[in-house]
N, C-alpha and C positions, 0 to 999 in steps of 0.2 A: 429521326430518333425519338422524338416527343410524339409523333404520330402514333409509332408503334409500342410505346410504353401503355397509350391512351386506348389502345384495340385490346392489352393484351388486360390491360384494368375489367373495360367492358366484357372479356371472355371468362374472366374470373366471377365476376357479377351474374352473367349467367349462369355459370353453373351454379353457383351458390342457390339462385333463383330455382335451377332445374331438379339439385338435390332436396331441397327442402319442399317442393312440391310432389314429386315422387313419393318422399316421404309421409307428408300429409292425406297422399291420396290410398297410401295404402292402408290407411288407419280411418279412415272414412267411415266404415259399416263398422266400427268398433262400439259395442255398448258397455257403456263403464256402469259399473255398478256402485253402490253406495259402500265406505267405507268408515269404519269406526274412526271416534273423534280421534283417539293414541291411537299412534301406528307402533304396533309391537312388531311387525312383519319386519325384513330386511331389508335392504332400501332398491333392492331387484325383485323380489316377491310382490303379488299384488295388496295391493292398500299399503304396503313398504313406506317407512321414511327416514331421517336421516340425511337429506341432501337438501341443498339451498337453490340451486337451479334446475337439475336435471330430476328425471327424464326428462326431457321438451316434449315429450308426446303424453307424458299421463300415463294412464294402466295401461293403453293399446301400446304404448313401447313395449312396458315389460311382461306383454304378450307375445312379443316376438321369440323366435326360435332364439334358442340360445348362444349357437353359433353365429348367430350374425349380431348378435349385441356384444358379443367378444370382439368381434371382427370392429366394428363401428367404434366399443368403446376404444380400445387399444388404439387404432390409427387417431382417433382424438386426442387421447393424452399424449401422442408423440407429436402431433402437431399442435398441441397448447404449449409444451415443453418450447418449442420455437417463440412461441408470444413470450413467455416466462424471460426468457434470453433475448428478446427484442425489447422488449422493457426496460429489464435490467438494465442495459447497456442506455438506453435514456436516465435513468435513476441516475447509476453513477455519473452522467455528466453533471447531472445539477449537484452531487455528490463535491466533485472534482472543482466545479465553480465555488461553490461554499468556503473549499477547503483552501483556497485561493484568495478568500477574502483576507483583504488588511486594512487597518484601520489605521486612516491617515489624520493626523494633529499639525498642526501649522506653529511652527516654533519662533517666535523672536530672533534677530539673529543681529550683529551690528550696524550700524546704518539705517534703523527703522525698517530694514527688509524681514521679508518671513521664508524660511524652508520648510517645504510639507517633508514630513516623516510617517514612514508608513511600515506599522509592524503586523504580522500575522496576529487574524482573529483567534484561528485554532493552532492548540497545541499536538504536535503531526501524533504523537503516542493515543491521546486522547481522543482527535478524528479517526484514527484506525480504528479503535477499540469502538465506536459510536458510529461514526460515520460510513466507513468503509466496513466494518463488521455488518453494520445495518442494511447497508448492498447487497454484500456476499449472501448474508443470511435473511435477508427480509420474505423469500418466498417459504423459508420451511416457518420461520416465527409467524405468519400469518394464517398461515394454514392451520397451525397447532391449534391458533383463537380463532379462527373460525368456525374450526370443528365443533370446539365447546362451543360455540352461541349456536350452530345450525343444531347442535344434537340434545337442543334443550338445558345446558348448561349438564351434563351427563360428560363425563370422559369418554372420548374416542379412541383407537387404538393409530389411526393412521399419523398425526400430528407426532407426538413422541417418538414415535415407533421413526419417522422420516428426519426427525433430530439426531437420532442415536446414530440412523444409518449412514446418513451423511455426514455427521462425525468422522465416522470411520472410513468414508473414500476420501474426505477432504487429509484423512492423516497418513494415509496408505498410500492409495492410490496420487496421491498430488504431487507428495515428494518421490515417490516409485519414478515417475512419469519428469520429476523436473531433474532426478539424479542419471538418470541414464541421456537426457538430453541434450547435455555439454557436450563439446569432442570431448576425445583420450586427451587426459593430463590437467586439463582446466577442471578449477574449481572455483566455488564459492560459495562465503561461511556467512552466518549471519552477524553482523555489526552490533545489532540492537539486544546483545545478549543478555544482559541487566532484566528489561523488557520480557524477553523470552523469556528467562526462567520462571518471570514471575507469573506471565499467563499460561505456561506447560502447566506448573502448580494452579494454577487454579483450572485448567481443564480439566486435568486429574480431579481433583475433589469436587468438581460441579456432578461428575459422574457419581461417585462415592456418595454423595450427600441424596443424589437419587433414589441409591439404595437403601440408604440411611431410612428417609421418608418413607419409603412404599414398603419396606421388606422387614423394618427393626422397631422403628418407633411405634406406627401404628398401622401395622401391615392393610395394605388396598384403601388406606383411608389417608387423606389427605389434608391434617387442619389447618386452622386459619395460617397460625403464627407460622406453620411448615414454611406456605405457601410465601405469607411475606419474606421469610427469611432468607429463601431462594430468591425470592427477587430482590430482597435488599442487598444481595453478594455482588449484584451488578455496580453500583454505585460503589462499593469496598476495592471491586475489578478497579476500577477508574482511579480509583486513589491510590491504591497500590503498585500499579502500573506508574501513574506520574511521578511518583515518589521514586520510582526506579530510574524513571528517566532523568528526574533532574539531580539523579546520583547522591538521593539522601540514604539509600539502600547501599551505599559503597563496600564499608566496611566489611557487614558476611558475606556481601555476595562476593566481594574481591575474595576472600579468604576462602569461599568454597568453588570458583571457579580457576584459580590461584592452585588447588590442591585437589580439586579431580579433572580441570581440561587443560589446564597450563596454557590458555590464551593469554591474549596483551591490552585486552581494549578494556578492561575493567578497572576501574581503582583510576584516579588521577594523583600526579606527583606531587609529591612538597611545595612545589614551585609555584605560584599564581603568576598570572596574564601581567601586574603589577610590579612584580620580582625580576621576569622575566624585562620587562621595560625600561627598567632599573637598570639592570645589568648592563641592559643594550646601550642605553644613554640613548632609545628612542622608540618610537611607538612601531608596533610590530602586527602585522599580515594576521587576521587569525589562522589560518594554513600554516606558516614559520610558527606560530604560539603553539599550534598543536603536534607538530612534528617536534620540536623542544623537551615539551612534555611527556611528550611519547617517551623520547631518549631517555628521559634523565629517572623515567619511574623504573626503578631498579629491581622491582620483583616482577617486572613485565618481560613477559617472551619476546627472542627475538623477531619474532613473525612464521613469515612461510615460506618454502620455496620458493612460490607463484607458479605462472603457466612456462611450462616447459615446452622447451621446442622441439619434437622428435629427430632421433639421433637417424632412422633409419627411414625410406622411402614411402613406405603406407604410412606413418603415421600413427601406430598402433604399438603400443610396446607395453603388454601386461605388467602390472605390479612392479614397475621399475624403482631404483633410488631415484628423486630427484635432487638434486644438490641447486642451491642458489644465493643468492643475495636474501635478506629477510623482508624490506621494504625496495619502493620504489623510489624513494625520496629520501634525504636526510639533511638535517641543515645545523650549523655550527656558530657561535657568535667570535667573529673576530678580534680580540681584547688582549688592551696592550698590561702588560707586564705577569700575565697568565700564560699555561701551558695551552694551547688553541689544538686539540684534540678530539676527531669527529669519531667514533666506535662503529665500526657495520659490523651486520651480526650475517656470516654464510651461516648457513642452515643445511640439514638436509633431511630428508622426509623419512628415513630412519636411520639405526645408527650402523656406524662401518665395522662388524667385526673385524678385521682384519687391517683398517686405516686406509686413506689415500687422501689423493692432494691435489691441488690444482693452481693458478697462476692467476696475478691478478695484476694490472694496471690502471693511470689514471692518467687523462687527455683532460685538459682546455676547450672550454666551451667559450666561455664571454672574453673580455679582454686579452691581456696577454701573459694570463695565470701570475699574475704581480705576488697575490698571499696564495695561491697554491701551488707547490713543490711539487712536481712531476715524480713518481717513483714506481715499483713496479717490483714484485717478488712471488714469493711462493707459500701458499698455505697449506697447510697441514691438519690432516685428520687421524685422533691418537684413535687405536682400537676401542669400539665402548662409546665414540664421541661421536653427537650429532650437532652440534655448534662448535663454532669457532670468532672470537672476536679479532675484527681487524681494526688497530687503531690508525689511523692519517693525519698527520698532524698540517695545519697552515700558517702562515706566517701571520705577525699580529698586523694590527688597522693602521690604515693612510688618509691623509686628510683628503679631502676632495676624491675620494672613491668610492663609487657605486658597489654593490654589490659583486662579488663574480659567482661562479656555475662551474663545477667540473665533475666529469663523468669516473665513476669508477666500475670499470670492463674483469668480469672472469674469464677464463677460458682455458683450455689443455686441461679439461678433468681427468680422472684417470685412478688407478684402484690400483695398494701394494700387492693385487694376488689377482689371478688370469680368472678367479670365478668368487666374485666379491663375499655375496648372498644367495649361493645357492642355485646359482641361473638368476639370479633379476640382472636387467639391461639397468646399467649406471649413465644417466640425462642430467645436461646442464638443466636449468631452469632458469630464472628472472638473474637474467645473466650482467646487466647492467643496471646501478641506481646513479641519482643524480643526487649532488651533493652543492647545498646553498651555503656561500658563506657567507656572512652579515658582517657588515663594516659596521663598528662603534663609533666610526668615526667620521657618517656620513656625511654631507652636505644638504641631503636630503628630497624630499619629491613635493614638487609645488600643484595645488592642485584650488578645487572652490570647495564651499560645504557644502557645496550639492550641486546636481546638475541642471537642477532648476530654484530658481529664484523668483519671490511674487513682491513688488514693489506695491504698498498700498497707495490710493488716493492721494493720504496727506502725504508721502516724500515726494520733498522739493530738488532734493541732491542726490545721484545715484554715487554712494561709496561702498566697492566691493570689495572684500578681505579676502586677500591671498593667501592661503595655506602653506604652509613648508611642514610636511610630516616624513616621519621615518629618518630622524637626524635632523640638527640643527649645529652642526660644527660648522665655523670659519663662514667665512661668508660668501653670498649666493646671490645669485639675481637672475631673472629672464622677461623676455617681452611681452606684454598684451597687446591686441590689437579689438576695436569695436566693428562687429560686423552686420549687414543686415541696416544700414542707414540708408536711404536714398540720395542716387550722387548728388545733388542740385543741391540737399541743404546741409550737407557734410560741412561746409564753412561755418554754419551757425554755432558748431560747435568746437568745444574744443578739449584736449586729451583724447581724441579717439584711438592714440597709441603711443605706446613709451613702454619704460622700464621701470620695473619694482625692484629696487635693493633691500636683501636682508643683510643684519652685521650678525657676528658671531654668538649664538643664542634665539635669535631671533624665532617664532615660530608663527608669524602671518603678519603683513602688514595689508592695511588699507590702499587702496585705489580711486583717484575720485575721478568720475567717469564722462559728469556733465550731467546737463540741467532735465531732472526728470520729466517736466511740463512742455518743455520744447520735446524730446523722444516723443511723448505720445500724441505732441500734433503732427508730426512727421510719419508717425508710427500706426495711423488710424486702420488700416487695414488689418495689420498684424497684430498690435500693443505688439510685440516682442523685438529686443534684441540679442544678439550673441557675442560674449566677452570672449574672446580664446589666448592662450598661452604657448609662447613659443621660443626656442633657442635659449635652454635653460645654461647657465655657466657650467663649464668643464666638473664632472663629477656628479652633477645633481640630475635628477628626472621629472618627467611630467606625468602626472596621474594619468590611467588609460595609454592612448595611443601613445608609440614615442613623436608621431611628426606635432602632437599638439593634442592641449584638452581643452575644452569649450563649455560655458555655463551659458544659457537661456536666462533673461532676465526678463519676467512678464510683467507688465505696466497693468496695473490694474486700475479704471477709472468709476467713479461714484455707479454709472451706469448699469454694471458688471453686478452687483451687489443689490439692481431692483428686481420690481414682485416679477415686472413684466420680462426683464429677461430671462430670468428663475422660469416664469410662464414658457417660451419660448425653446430655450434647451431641454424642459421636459416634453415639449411637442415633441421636437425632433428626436427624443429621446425613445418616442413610445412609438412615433414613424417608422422608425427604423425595428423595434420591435416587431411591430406587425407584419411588415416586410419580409424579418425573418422566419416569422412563425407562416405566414403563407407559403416562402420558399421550402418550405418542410415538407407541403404538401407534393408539390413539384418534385421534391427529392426523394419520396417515395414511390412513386411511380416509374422511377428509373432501376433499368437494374443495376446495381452498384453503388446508386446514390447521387448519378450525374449524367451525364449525356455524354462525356467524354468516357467515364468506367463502362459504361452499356457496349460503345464500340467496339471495347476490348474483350466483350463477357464472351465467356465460350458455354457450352450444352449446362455444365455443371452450375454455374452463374445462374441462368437465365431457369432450372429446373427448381434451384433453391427461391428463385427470388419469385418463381408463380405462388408457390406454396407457401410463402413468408408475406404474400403482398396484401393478405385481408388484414393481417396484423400492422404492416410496417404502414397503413394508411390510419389506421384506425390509431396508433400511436401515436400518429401526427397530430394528436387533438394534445400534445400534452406540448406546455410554451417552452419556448429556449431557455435554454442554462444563462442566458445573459440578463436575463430580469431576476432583478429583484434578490443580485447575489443566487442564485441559482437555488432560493428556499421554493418559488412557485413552479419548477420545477420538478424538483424535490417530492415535492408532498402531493402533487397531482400523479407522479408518477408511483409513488407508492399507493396511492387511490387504486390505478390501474391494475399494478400490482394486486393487490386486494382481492380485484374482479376476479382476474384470470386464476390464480391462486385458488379460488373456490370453485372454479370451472375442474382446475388439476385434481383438487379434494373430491368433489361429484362423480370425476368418470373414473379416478383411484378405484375410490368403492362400488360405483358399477359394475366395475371389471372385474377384480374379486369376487366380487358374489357372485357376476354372471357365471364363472366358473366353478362355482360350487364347490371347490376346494380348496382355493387359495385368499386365506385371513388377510383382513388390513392389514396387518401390521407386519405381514412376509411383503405384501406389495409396494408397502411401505419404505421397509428397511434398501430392497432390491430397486424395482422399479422407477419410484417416485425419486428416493434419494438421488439416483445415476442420471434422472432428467433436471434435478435443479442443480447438480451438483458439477455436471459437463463443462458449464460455461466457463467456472472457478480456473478448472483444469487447464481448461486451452490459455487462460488468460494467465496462471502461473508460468506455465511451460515458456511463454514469450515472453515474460520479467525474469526468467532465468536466464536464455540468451542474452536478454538484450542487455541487464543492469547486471551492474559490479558485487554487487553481493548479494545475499539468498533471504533479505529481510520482507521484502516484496513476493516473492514465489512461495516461501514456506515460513517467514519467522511469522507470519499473520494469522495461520492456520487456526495455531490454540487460542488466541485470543478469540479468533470466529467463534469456533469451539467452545469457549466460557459465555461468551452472547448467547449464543443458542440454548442451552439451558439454561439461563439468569432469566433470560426475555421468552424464547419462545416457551420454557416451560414453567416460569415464575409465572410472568404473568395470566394466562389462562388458568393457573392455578387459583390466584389472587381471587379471577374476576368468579369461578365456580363456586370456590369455598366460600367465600362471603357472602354466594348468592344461595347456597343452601343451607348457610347458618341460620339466615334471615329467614327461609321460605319452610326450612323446619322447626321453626321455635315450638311449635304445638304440638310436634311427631312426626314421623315418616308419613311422606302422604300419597296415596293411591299409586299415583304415575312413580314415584319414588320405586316403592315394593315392587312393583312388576315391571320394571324395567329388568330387564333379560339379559345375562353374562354365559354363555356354555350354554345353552336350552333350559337356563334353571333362571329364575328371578332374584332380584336382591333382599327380598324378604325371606328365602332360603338359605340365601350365601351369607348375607353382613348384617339382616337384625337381630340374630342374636344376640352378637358381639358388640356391635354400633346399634341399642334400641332407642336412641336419639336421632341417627340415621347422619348422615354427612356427604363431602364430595366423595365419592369410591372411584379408586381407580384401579381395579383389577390389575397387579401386576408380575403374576404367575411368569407371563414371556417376555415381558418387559426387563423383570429384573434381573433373567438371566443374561439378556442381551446388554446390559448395559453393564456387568458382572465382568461378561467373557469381554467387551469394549474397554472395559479399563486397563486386563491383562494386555492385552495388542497394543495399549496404547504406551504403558509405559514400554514394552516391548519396544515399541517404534522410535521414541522418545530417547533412550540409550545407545538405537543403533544409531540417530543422528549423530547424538553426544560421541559415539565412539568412531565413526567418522572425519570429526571435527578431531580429535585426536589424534587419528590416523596418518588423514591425507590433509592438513589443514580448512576443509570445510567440510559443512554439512552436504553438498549436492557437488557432484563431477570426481576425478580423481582417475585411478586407472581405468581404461575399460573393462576389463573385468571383474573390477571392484564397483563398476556402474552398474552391472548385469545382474552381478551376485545380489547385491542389496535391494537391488529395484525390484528383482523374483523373489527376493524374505518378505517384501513389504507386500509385494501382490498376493504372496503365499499367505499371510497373516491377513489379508483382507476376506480372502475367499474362507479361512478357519472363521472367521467371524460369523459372515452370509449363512454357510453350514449347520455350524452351531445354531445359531437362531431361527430359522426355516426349522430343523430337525426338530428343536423345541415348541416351535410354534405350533406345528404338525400334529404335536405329541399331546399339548396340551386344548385343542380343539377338536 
């Protein structure tokens, strides 16, 4: 297998070898002639310029017929588009490594021992908008600033022009493409709506404020403060955005999604995590705290159907009712001289003009249903009515009882009239939830404050404190045992097992375990031992597994803490690095990425992976995501990026002009944007399958969308304006005036108007594209919202309600393409 990876390397070498000498050899008798110092020519015309690498042959290229520099360019940007997407996919690992970092602190804890705590660097709203924005969109924002430094600090038409258009497939096309890719009846909404709305709103007016600048303020001119001000919006994105997330935004945003979407996940309850604890008389799951909270926020929706199970054989059943449970979960606190009362809310996906009903019971899961009441009746749907609450009541708390679990089951739906809605097929949906009940009156779950333990140097005595959380009623006890001692000097010591008694209240007592100094002469190979808990008294639990929980206690000795073992673990540290980074190379040379994937490649495999293989070796020069937090990474893969990105920009405009009729910024919108913007697609389309809600597939989208003009088109602004404030302090100068817009100069077009002269960005087709982009978008923007209305999410729902919406959004994408093409046409 590694033979034939290595022949098919060397055939690929070849040919590279055999086309570029062909090449060469046909440009051999070519006499170039002398060209003026500015190239005013187009960057396919001879003395032409405009471009950072290409031609690679000089004037004898753009002596070639024209038909074959069409032919040559075009297959080149489709196999750069491949680099683009081979890269990326290295980016976002060291992206993903980043995003992964936590920052661990070593905390005091009793007994002179320490627990490492370890909390996320990035905040996930923040990384998206930055980090994962900067993935998604790093190839069009690079290309925008390229364009300006290769075109003289001059506006180009393809950079913007490749913002706008991929705008518009990432908001069309992504959701088109992730809404029709659920089966019939599944859905899912986005979570992070707070989030959303704030970056929908700012995609909207990143566009708006475009117009703003090029078309009202200072039409085709661009000034300083424009340019900052676009770019200081990115920075304003980021605060606005966190401020949403940590729900300092609550209040209007509860109120306006509260009164045009009637979701449940905005706004949090009266109640705090503290209150809630209170009540309990014990410390609580975050899971049970938010399911609590959920319940008790009273302006909150009951939820949604869920995924419905088709009633009939295919599986397909257009625009049906689904009727169901609202959540999948619910949970109740058990509490003695209160009415102990859980609410489920059935739902159904519209309402019953005519009423019907359905059946519901409730089954024992844990125990032997001690506080839950077995019952079992009939609910009813009045005409007009799309909820109905069901109340369950449980018996109040026991001492020495765990927790119980029981199930509450719908079924026998059924409609007071033989044609409910018209012809719609009437479907269960999310036909069973689970219902927690909480004992107040726990005994409680014994557990360590962590899984690991680091004993420094100076402890002479290992005493480890036993936890008892989730309740401290009556009293409790269960066994330690010390594990990991070598048999032979097991007698040296002593307590390597017994029992910890709690009395009533209690919430951790100490354990003393034996003599630290003897462990780590025992212990020399490992420093480590393992404490575990087991056979907790009647009633109470053990954290993690039920057969037992286990704490690691590492012996740390003076040695650990010198230069030279410091020395020593970064050897191996950087061993193992290099290791990795040569296996890379290895791993490119296979098809699939292994010698095991290669066995299995079939024609398709092995066709992509010739054509992918001068790239996927050549990216091998970029280190693992596991150094250095994955920033070296990172930033060598966005280097790369960079490269290939102005490879895409070079043969864009090649191509274009080889054809002599189609403008940057048609190749731009069309072309360019559908090659960076593919990857996006395939990579939503599989976080729509695979994950529980549509935050990941689509709630990112606008956010992308506000990067790419803050960054791709703030900044190049920044870096122009500034650069011909400074380069015109004296007047327009030479190269300035006769630089060429339409076959006219800017000495004809803009010194009249600007006889100081500035950045110009000609935005005749620009600003209707970015005009008729904003129409579509809110367009697109409300048909989510009214989706999310509809069928409780933004993407899935009936299948014909997939089909419909995915053909408006495809339809709204090709109005866009039309529109701008026609204009672009019109005005060249």
């Amino acid at each position: 297998s590694g033979s034939v990876s290595v022949v098919v390397f060397v055939g690929v070498v070849i040919a590279w070898v055999g086309i570029f000498a062909l090449l060469a050899v046909s440009t051999s008798g070519f006499v170039e002639l002398p060209c003026p110092q500015e190239h005013l020519a187009r960057c396919c015309e001879p003395c032409g310029g405009g471009t950072l690498f290409l031609p690679l042959f000089g004037e004898a290229e753009r002596a070639w017929p024209a038909v074959v520099r069409i032919l040559l360019y075009f297959t080149g940007l489709i196999w750069t588009f491949s680099g683009v997407c081979i890269c990326c996919d290295r980016f976002m690992e060291g992206i993903e490594n980043i995003m992964l970092t936590k920052h661990t602190a070593c905390e005091p804890i009793a007994g002179g021992l320490r627990r490492k705590r370890q909390t996320k660097v990035w905040n996930e709203t923040i990384a998206n908008l930055t980090l994962m924005a900067l993935g998604s969109s790093a190839p069009e924002i690079l290309l925008s600033v390229i364009e300006v430094i290769g075109q003289d600090f001059f506006s180009g038409e393809l950079g913007p022009s490749t913002i706008v258009g991929s705008a518009a497939f990432n908001l069309l096309i992504i959701p088109a493409v992730c809404i029709a890719a659920l089966p019939s009846g599944e859905t899912r909404r986005i979570e992070s709506l707070e989030v959303y709305l704030v970056t929908s709103a700012f995609s909207l007016f990143a566009y708006v404020w475009l117009v703003v600048i090029l078309q009202v303020s200072t039409p085709n001119l661009v000034e300083r403060w424009e340019a900052a001000v676009t770019f200081c919006m990115f920075p304003c994105l980021l605060i606005t955005a966190y401020a949403a997330d940590q729900r300092w935004l609550s209040a209007p945003l509860r109120y306006l999604n509260g009164m045009l979407f009637a979701t449940d996940e905005l706004g949090a309850a009266d109640s705090t995590t503290k209150d809630l604890a209170m009540r309990a008389g014990r410390e609580l799951s975050p899971e049970i705290v938010s399911m609590l909270l959920l319940q008790e926020n009273q302006t909150a929706n009951a939820g949604e159907p869920g995924k419905s199970e088709p009633a009939d054989g295919d599986g397909v059943v257009d625009d049906a009712i689904i009727v169901g449970l609202g959540r999948d979960e619910y949970a109740v606190l058990s509490r003695v001289g209160v009415a102990n009362i859980v609410r489920l809310h059935v739902v159904a996906s519209r309402v019953f003009p005519l009423g019907g009903q359905l059946r519901y019971s409730t089954r024992a899961v844990t125990a032997d249903g001690r506080r839950h009441r077995p019952c079992a009746g009939l609910i009813s749907f009045t005409p007009g009515q799309s909820q109905v609450d069901l109340p369950i009541s449980v018996r109040g708390p026991k001492p020495a009882r765990s927790d119980e679990v029981f199930w509450v089951e719908l079924s026998d739906l059924e409609c007071d009239s033989s044609d409910p809605v018209g012809g719609r097929a009437l479907r269960l949906g999310r036909s069973r939830a689970k219902v927690t009940v909480i004992n107040t009156l726990a005994p409680g779950t014994f557990g360590f404050e962590a899984d690991e333990l680091f004993a420094p140097p100076e402890v002479r005595t290992l005493k480890i404190d036993i936890l008892r959380r989730e309740g401290t009623h009556g009293e409790a006890f269960c066994r330690y045992t010390v594990e990991g001692i070598p048999e032979g000097s097991q007698s040296e010591n002593e307590w390597l097992e017994g029992e910890v008694h709690f009395q009533d209240g209690d919430a951790r007592q100490p354990i003393t375990v034996g003599s630290a100094g003897k462990f780590r002469r025992q212990l020399l190979d490992t420093n480590r031992l393992r404490i575990c808990l087991s056979n907790p008294s009647p009633g109470a639990k053990l954290s993690g597994a039920e057969s037992g929980c286990c704490c690691d206690v590492i012996l740390e000795s003076e040695a650990d803490h010198c230069v030279l073992a410091y020395a020593v673990r970064s050897r191996e540290r950087f061993r193992g690095f290099c290791e990795e980074w040569a296996q890379q190379f290895a791993d490119a040379l296979y098809c699939g990425g292994s010698a095991e994937a290669q066995a299995e490649a079939n024609f398709g495999c092995w066709a992509y992976h010739v054509i992918t293989l001068t790239w996927k070796v050549f990216f091998a020069i970029i280190p693992p995501a596991s150094a250095m937090h994955g920033w070296l990474c990172f930033c060598t893969a966005l280097l790369c990026i960079g490269v290939v990105t102005a490879l895409v920009g070079d043969l864009a405009s090649l191509l274009g002009c080889s054809t002599g009729i189609i403008p940057d910024d048609i190749t731009a919108i069309t072309l360019v944007a559908l090659g960076t913007s593919l990857p996006d697609t395939f990579a939503s389309r599989s976080a729509a399958l695979q994950d529980e809600t549509a935050d990941n597939s689509v709630g990112n989208v606008t956010g992308s969308n506000s990067v790419n003009v803050f960054l791709g088109v703030g900044l190049p602004y920044v870096i122009a304006s500034f650069y011909w404030h400074e380069k015109l302090e004296a007047g327009p100068t030479h190269a300035w005036r006769e630089r060429r817009w339409k076959g006219r100069s800017f000495q004809q077009l803009f010194e009249e108007r600007y006889p100081g002269g500035g950045f110009i960005v000609p935005s005749e087709s620009l600003g209707l594209s970015v005009i008729v982009f904003t129409v579509v978008a809110l367009l697109a923007i409300s048909l989510l919202f009214a989706r999310r209305l509809a069928y409780g999410g933004e993407l899935g729902g009936p299948k014909f309600a997939q089909l419909r919406d995915a053909l408006i959004l495809g339809a709204l994408w090709v109005v866009f393409v039309s529109i701008s093409v026609v204009n672009s046409l019109a005005a060249h």
